[in-house]
N, C-alpha and C positions, 0 to 999 in steps of 0.2 A: 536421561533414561527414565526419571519420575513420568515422562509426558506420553511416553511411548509405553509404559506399564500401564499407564490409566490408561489411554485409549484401548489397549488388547485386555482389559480387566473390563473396561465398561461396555466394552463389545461383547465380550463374552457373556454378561450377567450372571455370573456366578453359576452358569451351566457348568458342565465339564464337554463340551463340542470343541471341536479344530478349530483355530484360526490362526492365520498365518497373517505375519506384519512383513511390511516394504516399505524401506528407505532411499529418498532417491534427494541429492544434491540438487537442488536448483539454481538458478542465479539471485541470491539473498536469502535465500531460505532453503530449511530442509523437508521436504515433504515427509512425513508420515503417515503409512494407510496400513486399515487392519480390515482384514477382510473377515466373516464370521459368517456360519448359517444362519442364527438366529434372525428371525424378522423381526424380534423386540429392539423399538428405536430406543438410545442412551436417553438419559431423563437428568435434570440438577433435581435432587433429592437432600435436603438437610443431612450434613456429616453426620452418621453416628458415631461420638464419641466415647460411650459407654459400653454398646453392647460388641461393638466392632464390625457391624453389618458393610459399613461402606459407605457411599458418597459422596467422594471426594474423588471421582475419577476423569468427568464429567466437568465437574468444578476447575480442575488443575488443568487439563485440554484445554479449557478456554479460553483459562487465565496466561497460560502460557506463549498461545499459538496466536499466531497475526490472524489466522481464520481457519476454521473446524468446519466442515461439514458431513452431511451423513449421505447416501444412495443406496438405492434399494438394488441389490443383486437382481440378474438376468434370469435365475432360477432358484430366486428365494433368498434371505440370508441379507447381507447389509456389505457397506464399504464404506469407515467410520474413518475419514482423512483430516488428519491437521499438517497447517502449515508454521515451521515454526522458525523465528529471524536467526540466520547466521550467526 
């Protein structure tokens, strides 16, 4: 669940807009995708530790998933996918 909150948390960027996650079984892996309006792409940003700003969302999708990628929506907006090992 930590890898599917950071991706729909680093999609989001701390806007408040819609985005809807999708889970789908694969064979060895399980896909995760967050679909979001925003056209700002996810960034690795130094953890704040201190103030509580954030990233670590970015950082954890990586570290966790076989492979992450990002695409740009057909009318704007993003589709931030990891794929993560069984």
């Amino acid at each position: 669940m930590g890898s599917v909150s950071g991706c729909g948390l680093g999609a989001r960027g701390g806007a408040r807009q819609a985005a809807r996650a999708f889970l789908a079984a694969r064979p060895g892996v399980i896909e995760v995708a967050v679909e979001d309006p925003s056209p700002r792409m996810p960034r690795a940003r130094t953890p704040d530790l201190v103030e509580g700003t954030g990233g670590f969302g970015w950082h954890m999708v990586n570290d966790l998933a076989r492979h992450a990628d990002v695409r740009p929506g057909p009318e704007g907006g993003k589709t931030v996918r990891a794929f993560l090992p069984r």
